[in-house]
ZAMARGU-4260 file (C-alpha; in steps of 0.2 Angstrom, whole numbers, plus 5000, padded with zeros to 4 digits):
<rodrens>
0) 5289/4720/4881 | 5272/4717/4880 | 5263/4723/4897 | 5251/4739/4892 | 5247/4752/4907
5) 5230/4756/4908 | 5219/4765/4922 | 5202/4758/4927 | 5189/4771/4927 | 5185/4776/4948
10) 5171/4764/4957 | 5156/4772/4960 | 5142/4772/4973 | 5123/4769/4969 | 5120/4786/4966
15) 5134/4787/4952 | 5146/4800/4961 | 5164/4794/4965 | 5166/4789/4983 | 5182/4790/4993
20) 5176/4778/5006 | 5183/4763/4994 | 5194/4748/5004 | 5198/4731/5000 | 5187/4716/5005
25) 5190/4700/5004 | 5182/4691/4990 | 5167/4677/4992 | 5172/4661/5001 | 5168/4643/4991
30) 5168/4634/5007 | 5163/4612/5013 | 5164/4620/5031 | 5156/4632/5040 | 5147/4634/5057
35) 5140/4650/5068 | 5152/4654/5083 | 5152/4671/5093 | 5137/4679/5082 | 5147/4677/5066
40) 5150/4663/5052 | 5166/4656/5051 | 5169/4648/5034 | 5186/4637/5028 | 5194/4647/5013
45) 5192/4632/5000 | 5196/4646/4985 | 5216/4649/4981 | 5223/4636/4991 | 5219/4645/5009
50) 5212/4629/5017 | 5222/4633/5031 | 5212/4650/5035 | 5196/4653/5041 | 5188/4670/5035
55) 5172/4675/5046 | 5160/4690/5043 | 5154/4706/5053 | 5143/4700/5067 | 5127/4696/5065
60) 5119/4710/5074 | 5132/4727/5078 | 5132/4744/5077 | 5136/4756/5063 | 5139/4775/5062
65) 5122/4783/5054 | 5130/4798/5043 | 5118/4808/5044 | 5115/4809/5065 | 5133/4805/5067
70) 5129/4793/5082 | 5128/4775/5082 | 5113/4763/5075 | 5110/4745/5078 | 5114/4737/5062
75) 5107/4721/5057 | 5118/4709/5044 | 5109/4699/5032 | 5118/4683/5034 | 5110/4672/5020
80) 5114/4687/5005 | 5132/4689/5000 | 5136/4710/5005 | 5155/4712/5004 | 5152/4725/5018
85) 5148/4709/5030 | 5165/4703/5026 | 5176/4717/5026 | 5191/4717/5040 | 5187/4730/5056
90) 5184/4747/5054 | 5181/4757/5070 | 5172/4769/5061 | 5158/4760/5054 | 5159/4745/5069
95) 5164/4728/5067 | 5168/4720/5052 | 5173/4704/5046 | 5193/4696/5046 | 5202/4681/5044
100) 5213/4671/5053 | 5226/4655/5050 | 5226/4638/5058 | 5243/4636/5058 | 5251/4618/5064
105) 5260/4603/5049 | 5264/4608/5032 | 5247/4613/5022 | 5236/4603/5035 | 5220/4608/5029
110) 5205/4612/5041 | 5193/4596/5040 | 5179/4603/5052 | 5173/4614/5063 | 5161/4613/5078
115) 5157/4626/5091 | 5154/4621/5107 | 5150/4634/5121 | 5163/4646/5123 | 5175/4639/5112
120) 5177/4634/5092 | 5183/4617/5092 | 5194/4618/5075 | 5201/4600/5068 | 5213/4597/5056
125) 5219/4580/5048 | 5233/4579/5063 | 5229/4590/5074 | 5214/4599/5084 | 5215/4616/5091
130) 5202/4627/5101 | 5196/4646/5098 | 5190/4654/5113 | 5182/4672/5115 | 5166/4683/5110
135) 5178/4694/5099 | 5193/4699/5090 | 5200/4708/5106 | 5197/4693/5118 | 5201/4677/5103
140) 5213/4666/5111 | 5218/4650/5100 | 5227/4635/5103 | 5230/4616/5099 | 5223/4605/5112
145) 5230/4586/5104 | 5237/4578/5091 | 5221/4568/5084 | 5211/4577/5071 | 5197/4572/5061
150) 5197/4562/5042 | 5184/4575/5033 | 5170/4586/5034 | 5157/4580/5046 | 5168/4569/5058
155) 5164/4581/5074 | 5149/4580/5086 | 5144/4584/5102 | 5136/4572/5114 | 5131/4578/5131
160) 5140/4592/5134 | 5158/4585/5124 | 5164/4585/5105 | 5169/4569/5097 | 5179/4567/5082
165) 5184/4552/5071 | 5202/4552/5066 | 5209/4546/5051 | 5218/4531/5060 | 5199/4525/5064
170) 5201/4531/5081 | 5186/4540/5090 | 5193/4553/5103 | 5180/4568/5113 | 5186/4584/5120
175) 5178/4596/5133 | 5187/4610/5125 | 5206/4610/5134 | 5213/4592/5130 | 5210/4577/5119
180) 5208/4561/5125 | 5204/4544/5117 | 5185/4537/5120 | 5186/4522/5132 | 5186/4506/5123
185) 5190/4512/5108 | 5203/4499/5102 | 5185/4488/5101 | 5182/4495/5084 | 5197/4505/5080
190) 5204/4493/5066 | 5187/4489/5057 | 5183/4508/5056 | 5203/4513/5051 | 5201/4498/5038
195) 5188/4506/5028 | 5193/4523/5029 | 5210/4516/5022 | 5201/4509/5007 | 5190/4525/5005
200) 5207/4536/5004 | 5217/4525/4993 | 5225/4536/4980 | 5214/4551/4986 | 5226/4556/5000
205) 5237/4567/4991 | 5227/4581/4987 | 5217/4591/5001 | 5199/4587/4992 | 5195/4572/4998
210) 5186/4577/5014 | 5173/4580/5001 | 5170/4564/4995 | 5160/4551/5002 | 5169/4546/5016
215) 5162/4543/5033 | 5151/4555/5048 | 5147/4556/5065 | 5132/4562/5072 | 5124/4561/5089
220) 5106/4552/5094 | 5098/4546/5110 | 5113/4551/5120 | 5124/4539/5108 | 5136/4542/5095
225) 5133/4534/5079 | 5147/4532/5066 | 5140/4529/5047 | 5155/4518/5037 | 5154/4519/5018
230) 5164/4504/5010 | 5171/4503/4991 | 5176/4488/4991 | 5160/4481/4984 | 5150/4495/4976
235) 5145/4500/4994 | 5134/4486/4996 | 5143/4484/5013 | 5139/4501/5022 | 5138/4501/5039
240) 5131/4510/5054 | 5144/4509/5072 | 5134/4513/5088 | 5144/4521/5103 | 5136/4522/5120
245) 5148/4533/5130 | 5138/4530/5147 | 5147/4513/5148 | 5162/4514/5158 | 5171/4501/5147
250) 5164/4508/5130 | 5151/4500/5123 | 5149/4496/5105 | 5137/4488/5090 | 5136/4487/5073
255) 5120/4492/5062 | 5119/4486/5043 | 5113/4505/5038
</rodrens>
């Protein structure tokens, strides 16, 4: 009853003619992750709910059709200004383009973190981790590798030559890319570390933003992975800093008052 039809005027090109080289790109990402893997960025989709895709741009350096020579030029893509053309999906005309693919595994699991590592993209979710391996489009191969994934946004690292993650049930598992396992003598620290992020997620675990809050990270240093604890149970005054040392055979752990 009350819809009006109108037609927007044609877009344009720099020089002010009417181009039929027009086609759809996907708009700019607000993204908490993002990492480089196979010369590209791969960012989560935060905007519209899509927290279960990750969009990636063109490659960093490709190959485009110069018009004017009709023959191939290298191409070099700014990868710190936004250009829609950096994200658009493949065009085999004018090379490589950007795309977007989904994580898909649970019911609106979001995508926590990504790391890469080597030749594959080690992708965690809140139950779940999966792996991207490949240079490209035609040789990407994904799968899930475990059922342990990660509490938030800078709960993976990599530690001489393997990614470790810390799950939400405080549990601090590593990977070499094909299979999950838990890190030995884990069970030393497993409830102290799942009793704070319990306190940290109380009434925040509904909704998929609170891997943005302050909740705990990972990070490797000196061949040892140190786990850095924030606690709201008294104004933070009791932050803490857990030290893994993965060259014991037993796990080896201590605690740090940072």
């Amino acid at each position: 009853t009350y819809w009006k039809k109108l037609r927007l005027p044609d877009p344009i090109d720099d020089d002010g003619d009417v181009s039929p080289a027009w086609r759809q790109v996907n708009a700019g990402v607000k993204s908490a992750v993002g990492v480089f893997y196979g010369d590209r960025v791969m960012v989560r989709r935060d905007n519209q709910h899509e927290r279960t895709m990750i969009q990636y741009s063109a490659p960093l350096s490709t190959t485009a059709v110069d018009d004017k020579k009709k023959k191939d030029h290298p191409k070099q893509i700014a990868d710190l200004y936004w250009d829609p053309n950096d994200w658009a999906e493949v065009d085999t005309i004018e090379g490589e383009g950007g795309g977007h693919f989904f994580v898909a595994s649970g019911s609106g699991d979001a995508i926590r973190d990504m790391y890469p590592m080597g030749n594959y993209l080690v992708i965690a979710k809140r139950w779940s981790t999966h792996v991207l391996s490949g240079r490209s489009e035609q040789t990407w191969s994904q799968r899930p590798i475990g059922n342990q994934g990660v509490v938030g946004v800078g709960c993976l690292t990599e530690c001489d030559g393997l990614v470790y993650g810390l799950s939400h049930s405080g549990t601090l598992w590593q990977t070499d890319g094909t299979s999950i396992r838990e890190v030995p003598g884990y069970e030393k620290a497993r409830e102290f570390i799942k009793e704070r992020i319990d306190r940290l997620l109380q009434d925040r675990d509904a909704t998929d933003e609170d891997d943005e809050l302050w909740m705990p990270r990972i990070f490797e240093y000196d061949h040892k992975v140190w786990i850095s604890l924030p606690d709201n149970l008294s104004g933070g005054t009791d932050d803490v800093t857990l030290v893994y040392d993965p060259s014991s055979e037993t796990g080896s752990w201590w605690k740090l008052d940072l």
